[in-house]
N, C-alpha and C positions, 0 to 999 in steps of 0.2 A: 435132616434139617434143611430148609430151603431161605435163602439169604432176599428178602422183600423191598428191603428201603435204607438209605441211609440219609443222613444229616452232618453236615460239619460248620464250626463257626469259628473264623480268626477274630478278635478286636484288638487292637492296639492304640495305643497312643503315645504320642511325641512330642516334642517339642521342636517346633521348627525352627523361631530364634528366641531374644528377650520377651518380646512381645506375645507368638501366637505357639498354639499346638496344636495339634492336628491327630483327627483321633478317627478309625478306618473299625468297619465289621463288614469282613469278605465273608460271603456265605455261599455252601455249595450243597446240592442233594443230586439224587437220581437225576434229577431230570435239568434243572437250572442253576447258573450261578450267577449272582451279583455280588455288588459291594457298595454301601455308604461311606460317602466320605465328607467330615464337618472339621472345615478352619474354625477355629474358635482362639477369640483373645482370654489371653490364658490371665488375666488378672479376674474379669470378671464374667470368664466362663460365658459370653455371648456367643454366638453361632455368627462367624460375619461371611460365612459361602456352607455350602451344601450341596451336596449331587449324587446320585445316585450311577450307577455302570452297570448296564449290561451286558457280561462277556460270553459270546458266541461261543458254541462248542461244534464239531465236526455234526455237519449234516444242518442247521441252525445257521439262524443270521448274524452280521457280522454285531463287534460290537457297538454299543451306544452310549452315551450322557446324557441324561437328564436333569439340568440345574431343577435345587428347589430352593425358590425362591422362599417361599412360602416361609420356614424355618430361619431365616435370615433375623436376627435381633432377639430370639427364643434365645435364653439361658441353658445350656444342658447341665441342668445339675436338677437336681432335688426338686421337686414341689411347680416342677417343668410341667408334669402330665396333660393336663386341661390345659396347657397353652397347646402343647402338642399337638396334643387331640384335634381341637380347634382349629387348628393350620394342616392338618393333614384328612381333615374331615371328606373331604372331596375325595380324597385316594379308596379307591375301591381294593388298591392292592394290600391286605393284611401282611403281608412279610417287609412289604417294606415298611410300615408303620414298626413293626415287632424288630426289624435292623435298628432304624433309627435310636429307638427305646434298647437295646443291646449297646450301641454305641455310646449313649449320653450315661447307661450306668459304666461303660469304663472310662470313661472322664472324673464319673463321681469317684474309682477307687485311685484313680492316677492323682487325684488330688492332695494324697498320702504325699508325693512328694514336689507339689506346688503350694506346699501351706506359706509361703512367704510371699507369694506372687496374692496368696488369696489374702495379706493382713495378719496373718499370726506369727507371733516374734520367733516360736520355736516350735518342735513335736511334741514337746509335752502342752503347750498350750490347745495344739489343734486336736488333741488327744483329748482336753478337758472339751472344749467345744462339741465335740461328735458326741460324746459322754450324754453329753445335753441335748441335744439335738433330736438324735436316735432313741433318745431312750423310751423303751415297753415295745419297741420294733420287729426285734428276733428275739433268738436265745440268747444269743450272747449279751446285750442292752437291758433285758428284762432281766439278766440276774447278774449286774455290777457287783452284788457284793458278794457275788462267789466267783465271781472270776479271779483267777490267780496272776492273770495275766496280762497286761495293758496293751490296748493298738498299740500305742509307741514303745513301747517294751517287746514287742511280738515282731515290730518292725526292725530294729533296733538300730544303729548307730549307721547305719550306710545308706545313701541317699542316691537318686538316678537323677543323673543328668539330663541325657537326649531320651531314652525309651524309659518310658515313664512305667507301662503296666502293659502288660501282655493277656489274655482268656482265651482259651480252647474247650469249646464245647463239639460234643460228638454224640450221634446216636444211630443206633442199628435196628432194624427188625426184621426177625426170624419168624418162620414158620415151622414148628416141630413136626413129624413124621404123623403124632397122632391127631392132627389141625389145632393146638393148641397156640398161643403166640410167646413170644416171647421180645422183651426191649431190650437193651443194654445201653446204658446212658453216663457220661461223667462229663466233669465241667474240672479244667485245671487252670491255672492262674496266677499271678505272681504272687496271691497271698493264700490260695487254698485251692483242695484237691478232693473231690469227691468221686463217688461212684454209686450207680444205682441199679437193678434187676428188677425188671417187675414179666410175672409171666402170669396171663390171658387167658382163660376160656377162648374153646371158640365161638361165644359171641361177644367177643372182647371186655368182657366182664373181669376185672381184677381178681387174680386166684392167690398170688404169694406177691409180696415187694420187701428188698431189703438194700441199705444202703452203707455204704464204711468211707467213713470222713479219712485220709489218710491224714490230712495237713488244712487244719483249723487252726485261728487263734487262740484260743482257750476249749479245755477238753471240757466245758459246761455245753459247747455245740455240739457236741456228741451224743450228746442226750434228745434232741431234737430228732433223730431216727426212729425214737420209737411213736410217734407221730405215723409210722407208715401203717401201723394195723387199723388206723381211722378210715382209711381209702380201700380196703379189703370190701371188694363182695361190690363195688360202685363201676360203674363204665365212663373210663376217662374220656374219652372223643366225645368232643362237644361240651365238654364242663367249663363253665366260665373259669377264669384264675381268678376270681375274688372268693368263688365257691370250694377250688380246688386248697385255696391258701388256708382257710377256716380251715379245712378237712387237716391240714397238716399242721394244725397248730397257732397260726398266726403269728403271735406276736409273741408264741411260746414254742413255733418253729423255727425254723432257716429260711431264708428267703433264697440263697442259694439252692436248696432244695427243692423248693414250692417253684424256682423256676425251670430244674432238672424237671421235674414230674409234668410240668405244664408243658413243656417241649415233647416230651413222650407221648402228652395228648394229642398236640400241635402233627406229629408224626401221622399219628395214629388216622385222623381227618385226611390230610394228605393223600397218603395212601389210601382210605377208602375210597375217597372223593376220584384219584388216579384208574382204578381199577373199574369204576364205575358201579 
């Protein structure tokens, strides 16, 4: 087996003081590392600075910042996208559009415990809110009435003060002995844990994928795995994520998932593209 490419992602989020938080996705591969970094007033989740860092590795130039202005008065939460878009339209760079969009969804789960700062009296209120909100989303949303188990119930009684919400995303790829490939990908988090395998043809054609939820909120997202026999026999490099999300179910997947496999694709490109 021959070791080809790797991926890593930190996101975090903070709270600076009453007012602001501060929410960071350092990313590292083979070849480059950067990091986004968005102050954000934490009542209404505004964006009021932004910047991107480029940090030098041995043999490579020193590091950099890049304010983005651009992003400046964007809300990072929800239904953000097409502002996004729109203000990052000019950027030729796709990882950093895809950092940003990393960073503003862990705002979104840090918000678990900035529900006071956002207007709701308690957890169980901002529980019924997301209810609403989210719902026919994933698995979990599209089947409330078999969940056993509530976000606020799931979260339970303890609440973060300064670090708000932690994600570790990783991925690997291999080349087996008889050119066949192989990924290995998980995404871990303050509130879930996954893991996935997916091994390649050698023309990078989908041959086996399987994935094990170790720490979901309700074991109805467990059932969202078997969504991976839809992407059997398809070649992920170059598949949009609105085509790859359908394929995994949608609104009857994980989104946690559909973003595990789109990163695998994301990989997959990468690496071809490197190799030439």
């Amino acid at each position: 087996m021959e070791f080809l490419f790797q991926r890593f992602w930190h996101s975090f989020v903070e709270r600076l003081d009453e007012k602001y938080i501060i929410a960071r996705t350092a990313y590292l591969d083979t070849g480059m590392e950067r990091e986004i970094v968005l102050r954000i007033e934490a009542e209404s989740l505004d964006i009021e600075e932004a910047w991107l860092l480029r940090l030098g590795r041995p043999g490579m130039m020193a590091d950099s910042r890049e304010e983005l202005q651009v992003l400046k008065g964007i809300k990072a939460y929800l239904g953000s996208g097409p502002e996004l878009r729109q203000a990052l339209r000019s950027v030729e760079d796709e990882l950093l559009r895809s950092l940003v969009n990393d960073t503003v969804i862990a705002v979104v789960q840090a918000e678990s415990f900035l529900y006071r700062e956002r207007g709701y009296n308690d957890a169980a209120q901002y529980t019924r809110a997301w209810e609403e909100f989210y719902l026919g989303s994933c698995r979990y949303y599209s089947n409330l009435e078999r969940v056993k188990v509530s976000w606020g119930d799931f979260i339970g009684a303890f609440s973060r003060e300064t670090r708000l919400f932690d994600r570790c995303k990783t991925q690997q790829l291999f080349r087996e002995d008889n050119g066949t490939y192989r990924i290995n990908g998980s995404i871990i988090d303050s509130f879930h844990h996954m893991t996935a395998c997916l091994e390649l043809d050698q023309d990078m054609t989908l041959s086996q994928a399987w994935a094990d939820m170790t720490r979901v909120p309700d074991k109805v997202c467990r059932e969202s795995t078997g969504q991976l026999a839809n992407i059997i026999g398809h070649t992920l490099a170059g598949k949009p994520k609105k085509e790859l999300a359908r394929l995994l179910g949608a609104g009857q997947g994980c989104v946690h998932l559909i973003d595990l496999l789109y990163d695998s694709a994301r990989m997959l490109e990468l690496y071809m593209l490197d190799v030439g």
